[in-house]
C-alpha positions in Angstrom: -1.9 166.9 -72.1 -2.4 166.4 -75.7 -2.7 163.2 -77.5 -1.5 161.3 -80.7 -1.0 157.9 -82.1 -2.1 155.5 -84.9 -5.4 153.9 -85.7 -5.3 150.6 -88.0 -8.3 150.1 -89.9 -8.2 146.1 -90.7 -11.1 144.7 -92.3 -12.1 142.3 -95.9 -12.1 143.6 -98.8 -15.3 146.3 -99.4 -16.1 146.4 -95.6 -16.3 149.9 -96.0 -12.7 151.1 -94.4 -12.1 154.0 -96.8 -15.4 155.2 -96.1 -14.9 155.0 -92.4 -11.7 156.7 -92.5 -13.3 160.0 -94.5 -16.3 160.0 -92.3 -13.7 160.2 -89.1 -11.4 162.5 -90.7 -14.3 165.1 -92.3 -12.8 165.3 -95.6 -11.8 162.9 -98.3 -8.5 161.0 -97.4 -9.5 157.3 -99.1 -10.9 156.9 -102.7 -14.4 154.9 -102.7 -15.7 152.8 -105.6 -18.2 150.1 -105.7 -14.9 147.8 -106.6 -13.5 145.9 -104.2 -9.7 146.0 -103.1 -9.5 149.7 -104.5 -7.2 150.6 -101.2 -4.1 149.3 -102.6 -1.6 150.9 -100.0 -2.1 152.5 -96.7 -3.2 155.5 -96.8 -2.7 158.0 -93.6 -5.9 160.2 -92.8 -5.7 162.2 -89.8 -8.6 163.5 -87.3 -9.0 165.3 -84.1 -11.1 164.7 -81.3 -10.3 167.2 -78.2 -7.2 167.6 -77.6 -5.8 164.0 -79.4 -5.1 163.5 -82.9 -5.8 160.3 -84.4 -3.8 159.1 -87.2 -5.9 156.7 -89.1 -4.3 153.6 -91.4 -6.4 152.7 -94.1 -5.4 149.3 -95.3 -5.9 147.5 -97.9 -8.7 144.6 -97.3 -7.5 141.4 -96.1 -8.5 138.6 -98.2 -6.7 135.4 -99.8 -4.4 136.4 -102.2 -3.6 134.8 -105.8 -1.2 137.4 -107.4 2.3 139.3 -106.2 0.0 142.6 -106.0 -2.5 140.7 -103.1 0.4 139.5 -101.5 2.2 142.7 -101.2 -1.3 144.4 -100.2 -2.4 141.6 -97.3 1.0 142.1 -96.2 0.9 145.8 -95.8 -2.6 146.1 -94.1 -1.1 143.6 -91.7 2.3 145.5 -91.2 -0.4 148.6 -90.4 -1.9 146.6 -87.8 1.3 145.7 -86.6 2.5 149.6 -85.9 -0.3 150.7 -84.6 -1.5 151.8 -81.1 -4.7 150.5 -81.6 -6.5 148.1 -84.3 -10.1 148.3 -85.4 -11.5 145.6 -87.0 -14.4 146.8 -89.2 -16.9 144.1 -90.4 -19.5 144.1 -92.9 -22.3 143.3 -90.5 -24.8 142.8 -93.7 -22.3 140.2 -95.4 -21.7 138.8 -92.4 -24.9 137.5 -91.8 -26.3 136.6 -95.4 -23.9 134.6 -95.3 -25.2 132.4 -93.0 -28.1 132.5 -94.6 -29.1 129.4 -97.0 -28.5 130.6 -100.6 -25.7 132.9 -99.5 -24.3 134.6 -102.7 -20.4 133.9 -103.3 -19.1 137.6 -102.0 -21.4 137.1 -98.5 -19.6 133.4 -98.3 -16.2 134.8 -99.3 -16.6 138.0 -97.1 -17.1 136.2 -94.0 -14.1 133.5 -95.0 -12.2 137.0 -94.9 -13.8 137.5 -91.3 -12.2 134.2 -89.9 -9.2 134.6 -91.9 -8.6 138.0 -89.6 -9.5 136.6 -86.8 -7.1 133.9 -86.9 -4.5 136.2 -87.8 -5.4 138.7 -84.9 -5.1 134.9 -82.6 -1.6 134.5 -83.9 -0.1 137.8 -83.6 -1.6 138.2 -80.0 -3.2 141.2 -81.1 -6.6 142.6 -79.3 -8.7 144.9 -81.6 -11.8 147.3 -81.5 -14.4 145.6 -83.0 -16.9 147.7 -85.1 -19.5 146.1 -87.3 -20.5 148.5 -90.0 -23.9 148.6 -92.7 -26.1 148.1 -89.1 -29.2 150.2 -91.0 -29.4 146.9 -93.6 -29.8 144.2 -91.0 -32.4 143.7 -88.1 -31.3 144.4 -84.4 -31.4 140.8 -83.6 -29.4 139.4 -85.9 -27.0 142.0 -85.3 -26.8 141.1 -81.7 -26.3 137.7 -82.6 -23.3 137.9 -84.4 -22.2 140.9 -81.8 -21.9 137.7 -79.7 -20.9 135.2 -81.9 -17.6 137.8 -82.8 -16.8 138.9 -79.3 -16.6 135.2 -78.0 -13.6 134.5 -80.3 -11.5 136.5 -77.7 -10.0 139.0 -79.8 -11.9 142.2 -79.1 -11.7 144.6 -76.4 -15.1 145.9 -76.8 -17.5 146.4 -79.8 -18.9 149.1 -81.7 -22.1 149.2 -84.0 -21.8 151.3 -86.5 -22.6 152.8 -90.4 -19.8 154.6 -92.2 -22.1 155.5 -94.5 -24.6 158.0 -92.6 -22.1 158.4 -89.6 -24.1 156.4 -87.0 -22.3 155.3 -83.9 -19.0 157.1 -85.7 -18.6 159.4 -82.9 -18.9 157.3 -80.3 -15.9 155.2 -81.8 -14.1 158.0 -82.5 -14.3 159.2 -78.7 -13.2 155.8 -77.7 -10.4 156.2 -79.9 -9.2 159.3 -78.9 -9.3 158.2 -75.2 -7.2 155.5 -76.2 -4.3 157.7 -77.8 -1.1 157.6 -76.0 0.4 161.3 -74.5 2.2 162.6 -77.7 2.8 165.9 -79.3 0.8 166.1 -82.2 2.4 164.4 -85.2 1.0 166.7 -88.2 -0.3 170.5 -88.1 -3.8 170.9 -86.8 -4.9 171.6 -90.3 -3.7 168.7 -92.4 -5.9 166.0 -92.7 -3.9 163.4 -94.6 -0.4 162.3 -95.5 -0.2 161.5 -99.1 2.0 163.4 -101.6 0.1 165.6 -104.0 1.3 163.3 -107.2 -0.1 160.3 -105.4 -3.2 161.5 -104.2 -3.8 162.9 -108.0 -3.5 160.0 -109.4 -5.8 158.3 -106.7 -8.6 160.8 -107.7 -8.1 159.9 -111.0 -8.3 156.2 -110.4 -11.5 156.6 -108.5 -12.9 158.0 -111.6 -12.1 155.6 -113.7 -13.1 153.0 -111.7 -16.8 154.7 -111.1 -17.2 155.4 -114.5 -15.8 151.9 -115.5 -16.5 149.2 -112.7 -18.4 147.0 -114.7 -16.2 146.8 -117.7 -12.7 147.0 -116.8 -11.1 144.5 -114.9 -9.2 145.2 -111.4 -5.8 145.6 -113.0 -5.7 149.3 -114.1 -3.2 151.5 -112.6 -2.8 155.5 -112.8 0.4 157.3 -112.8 1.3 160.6 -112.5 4.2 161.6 -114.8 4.5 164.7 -114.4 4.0 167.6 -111.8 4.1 171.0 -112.4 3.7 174.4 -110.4 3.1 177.2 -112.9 3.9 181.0 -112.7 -0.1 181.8 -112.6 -0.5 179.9 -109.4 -2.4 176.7 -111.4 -0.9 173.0 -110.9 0.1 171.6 -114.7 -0.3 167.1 -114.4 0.2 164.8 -116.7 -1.1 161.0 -115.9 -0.9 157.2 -117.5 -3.8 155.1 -117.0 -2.0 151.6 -117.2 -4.7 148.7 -118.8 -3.3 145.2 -119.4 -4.9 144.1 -122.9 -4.9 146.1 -125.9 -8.8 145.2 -125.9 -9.3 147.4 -122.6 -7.7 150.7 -124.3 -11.0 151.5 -126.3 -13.0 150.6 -123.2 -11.4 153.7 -121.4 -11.4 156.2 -124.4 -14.6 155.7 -125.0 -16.6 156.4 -128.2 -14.6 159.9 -129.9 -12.8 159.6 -126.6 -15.8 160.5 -124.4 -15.7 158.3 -121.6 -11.6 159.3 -120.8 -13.5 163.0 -121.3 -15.5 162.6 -118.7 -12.8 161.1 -116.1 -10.7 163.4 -117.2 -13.0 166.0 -116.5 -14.4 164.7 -112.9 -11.1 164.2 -111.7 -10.1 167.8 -112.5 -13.0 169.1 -110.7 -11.9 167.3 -107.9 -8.2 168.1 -107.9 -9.4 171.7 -108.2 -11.3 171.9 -104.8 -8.4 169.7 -103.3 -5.8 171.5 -104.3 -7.5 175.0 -104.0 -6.0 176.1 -107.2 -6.0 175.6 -111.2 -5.3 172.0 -112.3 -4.5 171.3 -116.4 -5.1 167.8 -116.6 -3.8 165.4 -119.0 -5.0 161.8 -119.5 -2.9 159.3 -121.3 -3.9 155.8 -121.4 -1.0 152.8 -122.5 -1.1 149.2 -122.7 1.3 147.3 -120.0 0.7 143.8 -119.7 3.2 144.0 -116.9 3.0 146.7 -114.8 1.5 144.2 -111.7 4.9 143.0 -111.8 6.9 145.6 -111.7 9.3 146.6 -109.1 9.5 150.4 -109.4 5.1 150.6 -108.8 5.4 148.8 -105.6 8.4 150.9 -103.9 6.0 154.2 -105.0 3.2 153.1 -102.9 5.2 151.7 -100.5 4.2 148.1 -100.9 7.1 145.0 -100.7 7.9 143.7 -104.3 9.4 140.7 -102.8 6.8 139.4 -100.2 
């Protein structure tokens, strides 16, 4: 009897969910940057194990938010959690226990603020979760342990998994566990696909993750890419046209770069990358535009499927 049903990755900001859904899927479904928040909607990867399929959500981070965008992200990795057949919580493990450590820096403190604030949340919705706490090759045995404990006594979690996302430890064993836990469904998606994102979206997601590698120092959070046009052509290559969105007119140079090199070189990566995706031809075109706005616009947050009005 086959399997299928939804996975919820829940977690703070930069526990490394993205990562963790690619390394269960086997192919690149979630951009990953150094920057935090970069999952701004969910995103749908989809892996097998046996004879189940296991549609994975990966949700934005959970965190305290300030701005219409954070609110409209919080609130979708929630609604994720709430539609799915099973929730994993992933935890940085490392964060996690710095800060408990004296001297803690301000994203260990703020990280494991993030921690509580899920549990809580987990408490209120009377939701029970797979625990898996991730980075386990930075921290010692013992420690880990520790907080194993100190987690699993808040009564939320069904069981616990130790993990890294990073080198794969652990990963099948939660993925197993997963798949056993998959409800007796047809398949939802061909045995082939391994994500649910439309082409436009996930080109301008590439193209985001460049930006942001070649530029997460420099340019603040609030960058967006669009993809304004789409184009099939007669020799079988993919024509696209894309708008990096900046805020301040003082960011525009930052992304073009001296003689336009740095918007060269994303340009240039994300191509690669489009080309290997979309097993054919891209022509890629970079714009970049000044939009002091476009955080608060209603017609970004019904593309990625986020609520405007939360």
């Amino acid at each position: 009897m086959s399997r299928a049903g939804f996975v919820a990755i829940i977690g703070a900001p930069n526990a490394g969910k993205s990562t963790l859904t690619n390394r269960l899927v086997g192919a690149k479904v979630s951009i990953v940057t150094q920057k935090v928040q970069t999952t701004r909607f969910p995103v749908r990867g989809v892996a097998i194990q046996g004879e189940a399929q296991i549609v994975l959500v990966d949700t934005p981070g959970i965190f305290q938010p300030r701005r219409r965008l954070d609110r409209a992200m919080v609130r979708a990795a929630w609604g994720g959690a709430e539609e799915a057949d099973v929730i994993v919580h992933l935890v940085d493990a490392a964060a996690e226990i710095a800060a408990g450590e004296p001297g803690a820096k301000a994203a260990d403190r703020k990280s494991a603020e993030d921690v509580a604030s899920i549990v809580e949340g987990l408490k209120k919705a009377g939701k029970t979760a797979v625990l898996a706490l991730n980075k386990i090759d930075e921290v010692k045995r013992e420690k880990l342990l520790e907080l194993s404990k100190t987690l699993f006594d808040a009564g939320v979690y069904s069981d616990v998994f130790m993990i890294s996302a990073k080198t794969g430890s652990g990963v099948d064993d939660l993925k197993a566990a997963l798949a056993q836990r998959m409800p007796e469904n047809p398949w939802f998606y061909p045995e082939e696909q391994t994500a649910d994102l439309p082409a436009r979206l996930m080109a301008a997601e590439i193209t985001r993750e460049k930006l942001y590698l070649r530029l997460h120092e420099e340019l603040p959070y609030a960058a967006m890419v669009e993809t304004t046009g789409f184009e099939e052509k007669k020799d079988g290559s993919v024509r696209i046209e894309q708008t990096i969105y900046v805020q301040r007119e003082s960011q525009r140079p930052i992304v073009l770069g001296r003689q336009g090199q740095t918007l060269k070189w994303i340009g240039q990566k994300a191509r690669e990358e489009l080309t290997e995706l979309f097993g054919q031809k891209v022509h890629l075109f970079l714009h970049v535009a000044v939009d002091e706005t476009w955080a608060d616009k209603k017609e970004f947050y019904g593309h990625l499927g986020l609520d405007f009005d939360v």
